[in-house]
VEXDO-896057 format. One record per residue (C-alpha): residue number from 1; residue in one letter; y, z, x. Coordinates in nm, 2 decimals. Layout:
N
{rec NUM; 'A'; {Y; Z; X}},
...
//
This chain:
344
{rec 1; 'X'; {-1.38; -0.44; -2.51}},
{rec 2; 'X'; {-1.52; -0.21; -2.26}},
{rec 3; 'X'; {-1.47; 0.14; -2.44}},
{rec 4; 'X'; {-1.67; 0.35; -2.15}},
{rec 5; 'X'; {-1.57; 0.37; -1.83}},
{rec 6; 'X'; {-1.78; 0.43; -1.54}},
{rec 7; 'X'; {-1.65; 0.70; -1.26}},
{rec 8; 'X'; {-1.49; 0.60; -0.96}},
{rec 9; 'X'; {-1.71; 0.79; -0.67}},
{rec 10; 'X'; {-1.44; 0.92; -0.41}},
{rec 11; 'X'; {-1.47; 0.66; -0.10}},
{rec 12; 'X'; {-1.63; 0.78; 0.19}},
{rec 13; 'X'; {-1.43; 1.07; 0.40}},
{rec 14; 'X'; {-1.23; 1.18; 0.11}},
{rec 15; 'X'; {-1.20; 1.57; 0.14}},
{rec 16; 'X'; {-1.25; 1.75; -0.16}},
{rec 17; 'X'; {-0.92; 1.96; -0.26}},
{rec 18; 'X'; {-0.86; 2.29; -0.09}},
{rec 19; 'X'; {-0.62; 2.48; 0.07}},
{rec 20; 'X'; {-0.44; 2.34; 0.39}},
{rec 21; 'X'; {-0.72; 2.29; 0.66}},
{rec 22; 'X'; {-0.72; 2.28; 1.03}},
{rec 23; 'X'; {-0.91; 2.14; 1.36}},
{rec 24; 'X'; {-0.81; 2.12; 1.72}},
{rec 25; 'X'; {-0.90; 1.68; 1.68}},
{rec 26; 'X'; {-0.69; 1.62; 1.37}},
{rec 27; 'X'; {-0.45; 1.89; 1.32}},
{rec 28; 'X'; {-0.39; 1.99; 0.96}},
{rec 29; 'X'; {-0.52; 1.84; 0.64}},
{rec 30; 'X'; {-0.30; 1.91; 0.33}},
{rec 31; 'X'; {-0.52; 1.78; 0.03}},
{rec 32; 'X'; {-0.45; 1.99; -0.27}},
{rec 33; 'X'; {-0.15; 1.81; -0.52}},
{rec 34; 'X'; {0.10; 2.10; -0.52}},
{rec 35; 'X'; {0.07; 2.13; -0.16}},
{rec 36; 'X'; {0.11; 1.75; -0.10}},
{rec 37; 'X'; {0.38; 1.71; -0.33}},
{rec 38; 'X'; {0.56; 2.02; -0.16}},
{rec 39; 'X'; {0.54; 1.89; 0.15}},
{rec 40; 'X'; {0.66; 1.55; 0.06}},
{rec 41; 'X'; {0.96; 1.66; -0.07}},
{rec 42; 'X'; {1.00; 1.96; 0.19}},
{rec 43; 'X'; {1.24; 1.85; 0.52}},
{rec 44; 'X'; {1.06; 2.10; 0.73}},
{rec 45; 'X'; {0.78; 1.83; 0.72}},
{rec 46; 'X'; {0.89; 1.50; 0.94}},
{rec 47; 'X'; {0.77; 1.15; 0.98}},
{rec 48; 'X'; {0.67; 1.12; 1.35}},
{rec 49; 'X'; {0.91; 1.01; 1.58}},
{rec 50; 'X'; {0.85; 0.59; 1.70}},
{rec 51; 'X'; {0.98; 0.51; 2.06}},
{rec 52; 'X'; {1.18; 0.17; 2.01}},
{rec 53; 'X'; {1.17; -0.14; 2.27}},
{rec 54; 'X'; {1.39; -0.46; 2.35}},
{rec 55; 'X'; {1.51; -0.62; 2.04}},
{rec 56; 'X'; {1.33; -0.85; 1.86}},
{rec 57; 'X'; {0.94; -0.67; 1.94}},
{rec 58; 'X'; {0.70; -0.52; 1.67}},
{rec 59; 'X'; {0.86; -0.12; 1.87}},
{rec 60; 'X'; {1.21; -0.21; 1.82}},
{rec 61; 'X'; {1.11; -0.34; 1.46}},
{rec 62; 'X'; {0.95; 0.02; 1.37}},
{rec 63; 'X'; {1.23; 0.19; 1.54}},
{rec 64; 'X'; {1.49; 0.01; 1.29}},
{rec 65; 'X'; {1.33; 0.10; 0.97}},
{rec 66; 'X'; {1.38; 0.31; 0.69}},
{rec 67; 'X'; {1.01; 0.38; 0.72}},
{rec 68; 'X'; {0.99; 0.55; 1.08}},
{rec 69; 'X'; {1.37; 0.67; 1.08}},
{rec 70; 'X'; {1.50; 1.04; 1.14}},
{rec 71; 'X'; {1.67; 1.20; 0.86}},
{rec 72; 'X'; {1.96; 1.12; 1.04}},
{rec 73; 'X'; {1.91; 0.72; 1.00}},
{rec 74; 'X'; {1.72; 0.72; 0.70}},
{rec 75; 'X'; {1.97; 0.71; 0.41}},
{rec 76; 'X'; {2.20; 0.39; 0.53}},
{rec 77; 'X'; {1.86; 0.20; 0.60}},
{rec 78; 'X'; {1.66; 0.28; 0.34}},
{rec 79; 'X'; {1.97; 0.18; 0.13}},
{rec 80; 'X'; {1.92; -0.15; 0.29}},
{rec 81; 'X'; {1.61; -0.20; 0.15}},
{rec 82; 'X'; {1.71; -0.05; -0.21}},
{rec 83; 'X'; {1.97; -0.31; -0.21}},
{rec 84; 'X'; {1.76; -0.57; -0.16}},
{rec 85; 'X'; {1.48; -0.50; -0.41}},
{rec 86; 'X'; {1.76; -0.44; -0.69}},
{rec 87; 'X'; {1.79; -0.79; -0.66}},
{rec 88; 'X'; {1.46; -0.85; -0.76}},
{rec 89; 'X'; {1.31; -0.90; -1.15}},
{rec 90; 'X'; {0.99; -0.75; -1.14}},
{rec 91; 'X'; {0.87; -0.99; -1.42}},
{rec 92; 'X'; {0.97; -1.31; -1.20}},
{rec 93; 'X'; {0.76; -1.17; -0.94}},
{rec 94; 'X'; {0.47; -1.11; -1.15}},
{rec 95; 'X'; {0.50; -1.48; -1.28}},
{rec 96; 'X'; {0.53; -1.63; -0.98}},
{rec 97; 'X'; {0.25; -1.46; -0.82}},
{rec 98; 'X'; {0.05; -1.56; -1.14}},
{rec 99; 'X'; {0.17; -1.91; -1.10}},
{rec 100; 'X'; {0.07; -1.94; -0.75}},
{rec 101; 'X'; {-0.29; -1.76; -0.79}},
{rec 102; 'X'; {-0.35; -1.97; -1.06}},
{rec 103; 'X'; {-0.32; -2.24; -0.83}},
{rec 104; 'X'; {-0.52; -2.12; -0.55}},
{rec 105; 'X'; {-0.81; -2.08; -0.80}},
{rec 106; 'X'; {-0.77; -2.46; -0.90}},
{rec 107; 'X'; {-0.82; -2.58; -0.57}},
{rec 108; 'X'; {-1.06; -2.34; -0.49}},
{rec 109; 'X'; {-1.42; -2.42; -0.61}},
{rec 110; 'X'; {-1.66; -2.24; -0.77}},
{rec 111; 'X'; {-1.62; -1.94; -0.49}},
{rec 112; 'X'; {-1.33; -1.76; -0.29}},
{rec 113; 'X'; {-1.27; -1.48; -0.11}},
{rec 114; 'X'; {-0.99; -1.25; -0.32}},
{rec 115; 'X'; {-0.90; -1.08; 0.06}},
{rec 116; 'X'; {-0.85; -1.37; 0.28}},
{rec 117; 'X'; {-0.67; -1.64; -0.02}},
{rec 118; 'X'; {-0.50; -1.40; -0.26}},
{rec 119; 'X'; {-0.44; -1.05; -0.15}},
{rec 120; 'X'; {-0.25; -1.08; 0.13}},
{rec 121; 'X'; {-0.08; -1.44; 0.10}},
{rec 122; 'X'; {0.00; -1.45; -0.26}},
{rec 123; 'X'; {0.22; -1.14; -0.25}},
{rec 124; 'X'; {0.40; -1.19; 0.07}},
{rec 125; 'X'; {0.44; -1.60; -0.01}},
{rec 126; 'X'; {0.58; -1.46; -0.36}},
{rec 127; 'X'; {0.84; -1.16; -0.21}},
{rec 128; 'X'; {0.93; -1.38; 0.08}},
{rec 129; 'X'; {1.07; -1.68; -0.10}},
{rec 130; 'X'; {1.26; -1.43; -0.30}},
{rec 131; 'X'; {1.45; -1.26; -0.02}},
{rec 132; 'X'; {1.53; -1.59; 0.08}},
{rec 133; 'X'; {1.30; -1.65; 0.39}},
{rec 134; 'X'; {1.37; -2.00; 0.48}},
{rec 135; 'X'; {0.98; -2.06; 0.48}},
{rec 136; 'X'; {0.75; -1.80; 0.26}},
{rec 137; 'X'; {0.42; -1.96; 0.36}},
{rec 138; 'X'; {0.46; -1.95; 0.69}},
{rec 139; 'X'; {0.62; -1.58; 0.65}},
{rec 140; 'X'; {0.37; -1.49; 0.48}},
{rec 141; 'X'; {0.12; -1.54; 0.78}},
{rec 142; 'X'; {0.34; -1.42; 1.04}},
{rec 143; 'X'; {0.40; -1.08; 0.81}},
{rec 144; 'X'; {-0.01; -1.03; 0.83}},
{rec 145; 'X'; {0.02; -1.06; 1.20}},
{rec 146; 'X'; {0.26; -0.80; 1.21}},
{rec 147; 'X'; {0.10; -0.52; 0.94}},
{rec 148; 'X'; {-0.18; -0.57; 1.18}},
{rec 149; 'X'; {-0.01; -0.41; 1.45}},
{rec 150; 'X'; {0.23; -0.18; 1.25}},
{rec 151; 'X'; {0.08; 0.17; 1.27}},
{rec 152; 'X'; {0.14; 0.31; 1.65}},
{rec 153; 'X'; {-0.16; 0.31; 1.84}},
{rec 154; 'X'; {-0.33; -0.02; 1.80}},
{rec 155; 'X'; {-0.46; -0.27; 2.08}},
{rec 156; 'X'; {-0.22; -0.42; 2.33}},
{rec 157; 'X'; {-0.34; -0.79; 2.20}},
{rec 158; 'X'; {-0.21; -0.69; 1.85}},
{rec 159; 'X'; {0.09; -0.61; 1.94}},
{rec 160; 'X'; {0.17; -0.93; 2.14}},
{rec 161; 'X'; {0.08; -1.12; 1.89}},
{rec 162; 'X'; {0.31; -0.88; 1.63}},
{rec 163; 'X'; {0.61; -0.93; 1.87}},
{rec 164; 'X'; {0.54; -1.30; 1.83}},
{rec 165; 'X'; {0.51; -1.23; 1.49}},
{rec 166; 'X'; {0.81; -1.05; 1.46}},
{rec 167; 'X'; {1.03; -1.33; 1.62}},
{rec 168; 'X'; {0.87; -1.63; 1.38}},
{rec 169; 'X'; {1.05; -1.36; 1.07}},
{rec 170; 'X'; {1.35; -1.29; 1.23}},
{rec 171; 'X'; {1.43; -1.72; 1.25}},
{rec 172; 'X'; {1.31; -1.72; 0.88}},
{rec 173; 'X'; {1.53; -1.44; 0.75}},
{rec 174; 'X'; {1.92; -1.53; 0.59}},
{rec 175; 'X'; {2.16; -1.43; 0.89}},
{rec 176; 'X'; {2.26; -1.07; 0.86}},
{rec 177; 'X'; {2.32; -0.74; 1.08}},
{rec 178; 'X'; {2.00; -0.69; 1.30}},
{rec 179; 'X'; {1.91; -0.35; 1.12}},
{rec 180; 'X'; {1.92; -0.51; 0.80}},
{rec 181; 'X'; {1.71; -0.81; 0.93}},
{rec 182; 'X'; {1.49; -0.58; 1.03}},
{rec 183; 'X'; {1.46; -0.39; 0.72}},
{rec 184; 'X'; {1.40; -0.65; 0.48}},
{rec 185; 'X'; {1.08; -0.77; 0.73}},
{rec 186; 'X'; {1.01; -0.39; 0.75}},
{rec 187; 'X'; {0.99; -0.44; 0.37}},
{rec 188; 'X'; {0.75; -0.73; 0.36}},
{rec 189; 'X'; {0.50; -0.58; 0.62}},
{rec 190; 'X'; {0.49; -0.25; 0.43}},
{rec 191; 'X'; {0.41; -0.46; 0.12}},
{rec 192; 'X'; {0.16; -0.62; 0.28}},
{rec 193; 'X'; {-0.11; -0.43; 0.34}},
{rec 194; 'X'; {-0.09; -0.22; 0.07}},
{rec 195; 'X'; {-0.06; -0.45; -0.23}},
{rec 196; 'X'; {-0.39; -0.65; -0.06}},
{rec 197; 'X'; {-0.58; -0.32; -0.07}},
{rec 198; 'X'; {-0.43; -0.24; -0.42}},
{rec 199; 'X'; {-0.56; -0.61; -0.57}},
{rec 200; 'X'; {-0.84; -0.59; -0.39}},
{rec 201; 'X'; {-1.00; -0.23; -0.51}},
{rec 202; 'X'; {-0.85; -0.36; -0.86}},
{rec 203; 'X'; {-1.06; -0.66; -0.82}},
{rec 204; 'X'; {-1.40; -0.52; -0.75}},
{rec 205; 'X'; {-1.33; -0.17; -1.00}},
{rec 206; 'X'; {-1.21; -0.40; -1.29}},
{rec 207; 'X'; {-1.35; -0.79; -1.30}},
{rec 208; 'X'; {-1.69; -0.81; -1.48}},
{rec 209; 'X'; {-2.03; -0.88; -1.28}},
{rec 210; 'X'; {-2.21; -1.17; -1.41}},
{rec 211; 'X'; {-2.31; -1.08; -1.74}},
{rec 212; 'X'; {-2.06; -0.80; -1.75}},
{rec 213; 'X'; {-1.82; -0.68; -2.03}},
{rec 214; 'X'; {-1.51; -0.61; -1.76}},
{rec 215; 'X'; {-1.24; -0.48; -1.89}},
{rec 216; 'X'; {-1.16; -0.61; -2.23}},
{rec 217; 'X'; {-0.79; -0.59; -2.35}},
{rec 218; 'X'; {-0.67; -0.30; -2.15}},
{rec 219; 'X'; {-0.33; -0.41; -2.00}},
{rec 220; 'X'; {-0.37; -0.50; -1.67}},
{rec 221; 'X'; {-0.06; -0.25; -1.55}},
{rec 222; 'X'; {-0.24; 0.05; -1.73}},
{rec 223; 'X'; {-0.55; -0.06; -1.52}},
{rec 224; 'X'; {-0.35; -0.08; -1.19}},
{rec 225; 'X'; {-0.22; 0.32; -1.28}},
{rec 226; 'X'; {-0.62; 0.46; -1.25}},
{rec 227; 'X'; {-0.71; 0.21; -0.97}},
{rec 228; 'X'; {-0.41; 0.34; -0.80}},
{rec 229; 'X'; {-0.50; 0.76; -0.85}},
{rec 230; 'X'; {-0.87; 0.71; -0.79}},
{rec 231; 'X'; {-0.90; 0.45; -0.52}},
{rec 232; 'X'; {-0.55; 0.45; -0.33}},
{rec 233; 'X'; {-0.48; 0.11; -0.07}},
{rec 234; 'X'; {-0.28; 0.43; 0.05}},
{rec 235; 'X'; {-0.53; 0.73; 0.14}},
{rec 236; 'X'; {-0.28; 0.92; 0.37}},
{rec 237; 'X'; {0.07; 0.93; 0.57}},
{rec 238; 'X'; {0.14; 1.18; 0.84}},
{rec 239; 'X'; {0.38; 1.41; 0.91}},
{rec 240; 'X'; {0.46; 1.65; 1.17}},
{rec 241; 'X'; {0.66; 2.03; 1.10}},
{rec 242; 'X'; {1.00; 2.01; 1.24}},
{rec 243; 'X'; {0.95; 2.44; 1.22}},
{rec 244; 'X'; {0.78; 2.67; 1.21}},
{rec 245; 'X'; {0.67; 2.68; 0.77}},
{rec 246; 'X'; {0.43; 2.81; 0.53}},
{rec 247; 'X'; {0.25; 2.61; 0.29}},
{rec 248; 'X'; {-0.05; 2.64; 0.07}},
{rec 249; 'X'; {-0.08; 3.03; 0.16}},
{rec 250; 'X'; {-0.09; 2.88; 0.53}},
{rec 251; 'X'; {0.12; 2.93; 0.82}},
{rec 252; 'X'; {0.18; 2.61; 1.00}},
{rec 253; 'X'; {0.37; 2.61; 1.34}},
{rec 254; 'X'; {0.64; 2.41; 1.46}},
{rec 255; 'X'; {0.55; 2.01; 1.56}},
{rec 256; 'X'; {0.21; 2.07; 1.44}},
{rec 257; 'X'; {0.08; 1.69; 1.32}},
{rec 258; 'X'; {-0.04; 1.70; 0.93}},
{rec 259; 'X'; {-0.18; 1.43; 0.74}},
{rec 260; 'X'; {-0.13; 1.46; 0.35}},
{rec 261; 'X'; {-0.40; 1.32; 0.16}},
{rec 262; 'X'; {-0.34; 1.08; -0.12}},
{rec 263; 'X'; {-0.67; 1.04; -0.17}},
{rec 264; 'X'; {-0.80; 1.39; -0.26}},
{rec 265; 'X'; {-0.44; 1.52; -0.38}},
{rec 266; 'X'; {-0.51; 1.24; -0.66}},
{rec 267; 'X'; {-0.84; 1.39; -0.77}},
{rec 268; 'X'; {-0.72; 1.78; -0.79}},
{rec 269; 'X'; {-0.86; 1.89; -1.14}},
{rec 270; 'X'; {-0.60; 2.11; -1.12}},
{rec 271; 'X'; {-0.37; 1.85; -1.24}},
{rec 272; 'X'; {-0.61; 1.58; -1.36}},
{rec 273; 'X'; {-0.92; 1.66; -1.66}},
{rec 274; 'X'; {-1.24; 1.49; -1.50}},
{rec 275; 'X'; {-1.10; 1.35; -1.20}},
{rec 276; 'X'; {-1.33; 1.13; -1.15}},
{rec 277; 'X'; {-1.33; 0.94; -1.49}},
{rec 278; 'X'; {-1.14; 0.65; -1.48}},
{rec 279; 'X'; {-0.92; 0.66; -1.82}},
{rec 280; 'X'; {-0.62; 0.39; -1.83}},
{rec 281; 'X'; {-0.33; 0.52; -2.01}},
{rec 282; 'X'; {-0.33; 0.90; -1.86}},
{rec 283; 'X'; {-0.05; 1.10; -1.99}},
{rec 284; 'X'; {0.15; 1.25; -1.78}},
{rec 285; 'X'; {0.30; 1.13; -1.41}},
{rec 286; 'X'; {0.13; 1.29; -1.14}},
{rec 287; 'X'; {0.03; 1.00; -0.93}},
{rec 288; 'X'; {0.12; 1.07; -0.57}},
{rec 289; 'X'; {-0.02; 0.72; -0.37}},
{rec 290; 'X'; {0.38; 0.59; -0.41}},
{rec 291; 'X'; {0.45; 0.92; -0.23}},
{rec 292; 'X'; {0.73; 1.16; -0.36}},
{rec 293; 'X'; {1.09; 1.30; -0.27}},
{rec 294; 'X'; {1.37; 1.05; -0.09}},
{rec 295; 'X'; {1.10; 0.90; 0.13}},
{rec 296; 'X'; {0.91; 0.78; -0.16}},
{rec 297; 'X'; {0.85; 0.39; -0.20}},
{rec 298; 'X'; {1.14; 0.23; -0.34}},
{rec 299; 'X'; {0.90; -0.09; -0.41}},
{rec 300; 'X'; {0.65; 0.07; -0.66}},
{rec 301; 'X'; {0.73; -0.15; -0.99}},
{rec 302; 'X'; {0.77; -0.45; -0.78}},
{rec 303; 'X'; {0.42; -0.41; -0.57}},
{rec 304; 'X'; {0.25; -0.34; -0.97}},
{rec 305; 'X'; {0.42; -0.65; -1.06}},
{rec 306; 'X'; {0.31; -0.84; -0.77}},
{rec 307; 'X'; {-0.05; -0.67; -0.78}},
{rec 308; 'X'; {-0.03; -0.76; -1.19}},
{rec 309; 'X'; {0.07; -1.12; -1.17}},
{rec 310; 'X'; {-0.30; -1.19; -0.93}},
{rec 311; 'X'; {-0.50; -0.96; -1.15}},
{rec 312; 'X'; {-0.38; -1.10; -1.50}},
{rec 313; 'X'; {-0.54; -1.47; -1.35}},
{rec 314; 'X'; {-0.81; -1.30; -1.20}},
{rec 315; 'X'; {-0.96; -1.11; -1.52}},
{rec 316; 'X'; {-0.87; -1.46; -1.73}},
{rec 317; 'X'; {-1.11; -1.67; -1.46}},
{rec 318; 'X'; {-1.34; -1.47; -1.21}},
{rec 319; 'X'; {-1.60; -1.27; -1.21}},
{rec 320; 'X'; {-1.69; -1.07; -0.94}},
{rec 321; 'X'; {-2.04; -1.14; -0.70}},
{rec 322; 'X'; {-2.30; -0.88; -0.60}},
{rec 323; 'X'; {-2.17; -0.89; -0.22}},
{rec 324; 'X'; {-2.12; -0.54; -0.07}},
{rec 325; 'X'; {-1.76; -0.41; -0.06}},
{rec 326; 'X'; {-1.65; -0.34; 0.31}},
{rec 327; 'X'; {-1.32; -0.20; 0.46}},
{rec 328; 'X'; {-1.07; -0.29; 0.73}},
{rec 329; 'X'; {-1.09; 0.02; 0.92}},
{rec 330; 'X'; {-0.77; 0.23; 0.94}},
{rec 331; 'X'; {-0.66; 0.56; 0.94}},
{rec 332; 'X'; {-0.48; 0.61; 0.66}},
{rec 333; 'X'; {-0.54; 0.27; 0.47}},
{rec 334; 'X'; {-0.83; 0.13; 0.25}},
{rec 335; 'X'; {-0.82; -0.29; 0.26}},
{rec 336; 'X'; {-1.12; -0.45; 0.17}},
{rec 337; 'X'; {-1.26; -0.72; 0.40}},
{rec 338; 'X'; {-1.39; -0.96; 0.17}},
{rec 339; 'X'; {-1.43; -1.00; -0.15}},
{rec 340; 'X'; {-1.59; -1.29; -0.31}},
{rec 341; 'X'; {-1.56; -1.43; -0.70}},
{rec 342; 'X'; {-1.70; -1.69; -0.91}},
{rec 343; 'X'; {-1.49; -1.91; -1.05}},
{rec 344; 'X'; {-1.44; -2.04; -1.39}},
//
C-alpha cells in the first residue's frame, strides 16, 4: 500500500486564495472558502438569467431547469429532480456501472481510452436506463451532444446539433409534464460532464504507472473525496449580484458578474493543513466542488457512486500510460481529452 502521497500541483489558472478580486474582462473573482461558501448560500448572489426558445431546443431545455431557474421557479423544479434521484440506490448504480465497465474492458484489448469508452458513456448508459429512458445507449450519446452545448455561449453548430440532441431524449424519456421531461434530461446532461472529468482526474491521480505501487487498499470513495477538493471536474459557477452587497471586506455593486472559484476555495489553508497534500480520509466537511446552500447538487452520492463503480474496475485491471494529460477547454470545467490505459 502506497503510504506517501504525492501533492496534487493546482492545474493551470487556479488563483491562489485572496480576497474578492476584480478586472474590467472578467468581473469579480471570489476565491477564498468563507467567501465562496457565503456567497453560495447568500440570495443577493444569482445564477444568471438564460433566454428560453421554442419547445423542444437545447434554450428552452436550459430555460426549464432547476439549474438556470430564478428563485422564483427553482424550488418546484428542483423538487422534480429530488424526486427523481430518491428513487435511485446509489449502490445499484455503482454496480451497474462496475458491471458494464467491466465489460468494456473485456472487449477492449490491451489499450483504451478511459475519456472516449468509459467516462462519459458508462455513467450516462447507467443513470439513463434507471430513469427509465426507453433506450440508455443511445441516450447516453445524445446527452454528450447536448452537455456539449449546455453552457450559453458556445458555437452555433453545437447548438444545432444539441437541439437535435434534445429531441432524440425527449422520445426516450417515460411520458410526463414537459418541465419534468425536461428536468430529468437536465439531470443527465449535468451528470455528464462532470462525472467524465471526475473519473477521469481520478484515473490519471490514482491508477499506478507501469511499475507503480497506485493506490493500495484505500477505498476508492475516500479517494474520490481528495480527487474531488484538489482537482475539481467543477473549477467554477457564476453568479451575478441581484444588489448592491459586501463581501470578503469588498463592496460589490448590483448585477456585477462573479465567478466563485471551486478550485482555489478548495485549497484555502485556512480551512485545509497542507493544501496541497493529497490525504484520503480528511476530517472534517469542507469540500465545496458539490456547491453549497439550496442550489447545491442534489446528485452528489449518486455521481460518487457512479464515478466509484468505473474506478473500483479500473484500479482492479489498468494501469495508466505515460501519454500527456490534456483538457477539453471550458470555462468553468476540467474534462480530460484522453486518457489511455493498459489493460490487464
Amino acid at each position: 500500500m502506497t503510504d506517501t502521497w504525492p501533492d496534487i500541483a493546482p492545474a493551470a489558472g487556479t488563483p491562489a486564495c485572496g480576497p474578492p478580486s476584480f478586472a474590467p474582462e472578467r468581473g469579480w473573482w471570489v476565491t477564498r472558502h468563507a467567501d465562496v461558501r457565503a456567497a453560495l448560500t447568500d440570495p443577493a448572489f444569482r445564477v444568471p438569467a438564460v433566454e428560453s426558445g421554442p419547445p423542444g431546443t437545447l434554450a428552452w431545455l436550459r430555460a426549464s431547469v432547476s439549474r438556470f431557474s430564478s428563485p422564483r421557479r427553482h424550488a418546484e423544479r428542483r423538487s422534480i429532480v429530488v424526486a427523481a434521484l430518491d428513487a435511485l440506490d446509489p449502490d445499484e448504480l455503482r454496480q451497474e456501472a462496475a458491471r458494464l465497465t467491466g465489460a468494456v474492458l473485456d472487449r477492449a484489448g490491451d489499450r483504451l481510452d478511459v475519456m472516449r469508452e468509459l467516462a462519459r458513456s458508462v455513467p450516462s448508459r447507467v443513470l439513463a436506463g434507471r430513469l427509465g429512458l426507453a433506450d440508455p445507449a443511445a441516450a447516453g450519446t445524445a446527452v454528450a451532444v447536448v452537455a456539449a452545448a449546455y453552457h450559453p455561449g458556445v458555437d452555433v453548430a453545437l447548438v444545432r446539433r444539441a437541439d437535435r440532441a434534445v429531441a432524440t431524449l425527449l422520445a426516450e424519456v417515460p411520458p410526463a409534464a414537459p418541465e419534468v421531461r425536461a428536468n430529468v434530461i437536465g439531470l443527465l446532461v449535468q451528470a455528464c460532464d462532470a462525472t467524465a472529468g471526475l473519473i477521469g482526474a481520478a484515473a490519471h491521480h490514482l491508477l499506478p504507472l507501469p511499475g507503480g505501487d497506485g493506490a493500495g487498499a484505500v477505498r476508492t470513495a475516500e479517494l474520490l473525496a481528495e480527487v474531488l477538493r484538489l482537482d475539481p471536474p467543477v473549477r467554477a459557477t457564476r453568479r451575478v449580484t441581484a444588489s448592491a452587497v459586501r463581501l470578503g471586506g469588498r463592496e460589490l455593486p448590483a448585477d456585477s458578474p462573479v465567478l466563485l472559484r471551486f478550485d482555489a476555495a478548495n485549497r484555502d489553508p485556512a480551512v485545509f493543513a497542507e493544501p496541497a497534500a493529497f490525504r484520503p480520509g480528511r476530517p472534517g466537511a469542507g469540500l465545496l466542488t458539490f456547491g453549497a446552500g439550496e442550489r447545491g447538487c442534489p446528485g452528489d452520492r449518486h455521481a460518487l457512486a457512479l464515478a466509484t463503480g468505473v474506478l473500483d474496475v479500473l484500479r482492479e485491471r489498468c494501469q495508466r500510460t505515460r501519454v500527456p494529460l490534456c483538457h477539453e477547454p471550458h470555462p468553468t470545467l476540467a474534462v480530460a481529452t484522453t486518457l489511455e490505459v493498459s489493460v490487464r
